[in-house]
C-alpha positions as CSV (number, residue, x, y, z in Angstrom):
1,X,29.3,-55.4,-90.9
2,X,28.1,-56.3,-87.6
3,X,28.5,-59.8,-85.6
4,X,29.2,-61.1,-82.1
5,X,32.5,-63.3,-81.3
6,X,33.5,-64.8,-78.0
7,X,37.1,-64.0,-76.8
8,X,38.3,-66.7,-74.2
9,X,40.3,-65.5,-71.1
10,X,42.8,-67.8,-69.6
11,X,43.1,-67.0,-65.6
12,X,45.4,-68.9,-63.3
13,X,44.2,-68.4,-59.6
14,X,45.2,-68.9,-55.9
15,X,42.3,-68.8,-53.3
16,X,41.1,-69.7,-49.8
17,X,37.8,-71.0,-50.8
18,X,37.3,-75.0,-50.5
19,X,35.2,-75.2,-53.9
20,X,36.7,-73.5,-56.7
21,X,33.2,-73.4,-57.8
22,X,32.5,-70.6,-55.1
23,X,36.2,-68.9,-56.6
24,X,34.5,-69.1,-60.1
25,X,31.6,-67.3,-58.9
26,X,32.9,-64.3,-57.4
27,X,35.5,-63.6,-60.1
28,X,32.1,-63.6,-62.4
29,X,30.7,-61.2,-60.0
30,X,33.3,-58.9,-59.1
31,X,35.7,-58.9,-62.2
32,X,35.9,-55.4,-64.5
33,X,37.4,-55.4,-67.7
34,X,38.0,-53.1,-70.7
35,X,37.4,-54.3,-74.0
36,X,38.0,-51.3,-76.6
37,X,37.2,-50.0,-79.8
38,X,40.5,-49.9,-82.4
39,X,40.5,-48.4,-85.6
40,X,38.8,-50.5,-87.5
41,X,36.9,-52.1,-85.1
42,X,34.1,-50.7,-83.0
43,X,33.2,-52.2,-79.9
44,X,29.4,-52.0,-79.4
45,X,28.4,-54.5,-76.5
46,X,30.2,-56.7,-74.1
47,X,29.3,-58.6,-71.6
48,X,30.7,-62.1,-69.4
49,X,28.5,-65.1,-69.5
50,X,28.5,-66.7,-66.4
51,X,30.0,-70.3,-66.2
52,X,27.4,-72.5,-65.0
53,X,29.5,-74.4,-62.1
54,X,26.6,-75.5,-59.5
55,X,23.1,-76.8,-59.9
């Protein structure tokens, strides 16, 4: 079987910038991240959806 599901990642910051908007944005940008495969679960695609913060 094959489907998509959305795992949530809880991150507690510290940073310099004045809008935590501009924080949000270069986390998005910058962050890398291993999601792997188990045994019984193959890991085809992943991806982070940006957070829309700013219009």
């Amino acid at each position: 079987m094959e489907d998509t599901i959305f795992l949530l990642v809880k991150v507690k910051i510290k940073t310099s910038y004045q809008s935590i908007h501009d924080a949000i944005a270069e986390l998005q940008a910058e962050t890398d991240y291993t999601i792997g495969s188990t045994e019984n679960v193959q890991v085809i695609e992943t991806q982070i959806i940006d957070l829309k913060t700013k219009n």
